[in-house]
C-alpha positions in Angstrom: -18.6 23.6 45.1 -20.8 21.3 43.1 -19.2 19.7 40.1 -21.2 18.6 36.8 -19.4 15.8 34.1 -20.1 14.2 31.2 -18.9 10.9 30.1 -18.6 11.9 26.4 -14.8 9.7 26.7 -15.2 7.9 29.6 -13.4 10.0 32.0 -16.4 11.1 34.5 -15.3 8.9 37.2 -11.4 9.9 37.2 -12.6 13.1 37.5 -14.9 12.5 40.1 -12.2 10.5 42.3 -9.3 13.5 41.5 -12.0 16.1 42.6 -12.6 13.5 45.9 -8.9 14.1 46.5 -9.0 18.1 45.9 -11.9 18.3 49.1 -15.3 18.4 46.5 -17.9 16.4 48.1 -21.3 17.2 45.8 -21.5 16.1 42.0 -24.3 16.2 39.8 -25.0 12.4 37.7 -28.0 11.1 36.3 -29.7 7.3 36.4 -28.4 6.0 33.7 -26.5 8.5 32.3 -29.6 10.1 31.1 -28.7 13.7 29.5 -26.5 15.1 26.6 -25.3 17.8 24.9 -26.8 19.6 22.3 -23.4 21.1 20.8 -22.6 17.3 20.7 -25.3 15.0 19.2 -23.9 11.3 19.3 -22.0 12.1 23.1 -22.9 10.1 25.9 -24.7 11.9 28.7 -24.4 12.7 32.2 -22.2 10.3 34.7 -24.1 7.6 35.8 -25.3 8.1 39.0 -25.0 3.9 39.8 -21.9 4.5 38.7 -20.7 6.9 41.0 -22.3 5.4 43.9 -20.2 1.9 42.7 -17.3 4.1 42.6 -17.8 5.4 46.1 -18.7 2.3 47.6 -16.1 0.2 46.6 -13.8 3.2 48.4 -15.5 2.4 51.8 -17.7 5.9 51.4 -21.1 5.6 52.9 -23.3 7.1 50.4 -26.7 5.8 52.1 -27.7 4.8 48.9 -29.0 1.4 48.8 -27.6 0.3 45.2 -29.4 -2.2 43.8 -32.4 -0.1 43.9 -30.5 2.1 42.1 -29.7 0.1 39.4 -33.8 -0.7 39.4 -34.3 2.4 38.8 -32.0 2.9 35.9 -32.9 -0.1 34.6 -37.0 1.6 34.8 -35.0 4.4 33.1 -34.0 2.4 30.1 -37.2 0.8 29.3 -38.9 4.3 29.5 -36.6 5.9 27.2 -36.8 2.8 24.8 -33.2 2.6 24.7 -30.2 1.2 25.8 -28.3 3.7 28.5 -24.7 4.4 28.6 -23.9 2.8 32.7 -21.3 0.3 32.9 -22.5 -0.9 36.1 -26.7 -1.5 34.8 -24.8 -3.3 32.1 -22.0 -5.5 33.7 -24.2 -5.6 37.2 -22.2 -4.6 40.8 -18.9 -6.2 41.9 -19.6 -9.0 44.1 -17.9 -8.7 47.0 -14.8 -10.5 47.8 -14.8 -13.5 50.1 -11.7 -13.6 52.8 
């Protein structure tokens, strides 16, 4: 089972992390949140995939996805496009990690 969400109201990654908890391992997400709907002009698109990858590794899951190449490539994304994205994480950058 492969899941597919939009952020349209911001809910993509709650989704994502109660879909974690019901067994579903594979979603769909896009750099940047590149995508849309055509039965909803002004929504968002797709999750961001640096987003869910923040998401996951800030769980402890090893996605094998080195992030910050991610985010160079959304960030690639955005200038190609011409336009700001809609990804939380290209915007506010990762969380640094917590000293002990």
């Amino acid at each position: 089972l492969l899941l597919h969400f939009h952020n349209t109201r911001g809910t993509a990654l709650a989704n994502i992390l109660t879909a974690l908890e019901l067994g579903v391992t594979e979603f769909d997400a896009s750099v940047g949140g590149l995508g849309g709907c055509p039965y909803a002009p002004g929504a968002t698109g797709n999750v961001a995939t640096e987003e869910v990858v923040h998401m996951l590794h800030d769980m402890g899951v090893d996605t094998g996805i080195d992030l910050g190449a991610l985010l160079e490539a959304a960030a690639l994304a955005e200038e190609i496009v011409g336009r700001e994205l809609p990804s939380g994480v290209l915007r506010a950058g990762p969380r640094l990690p917590l000293s002990r």
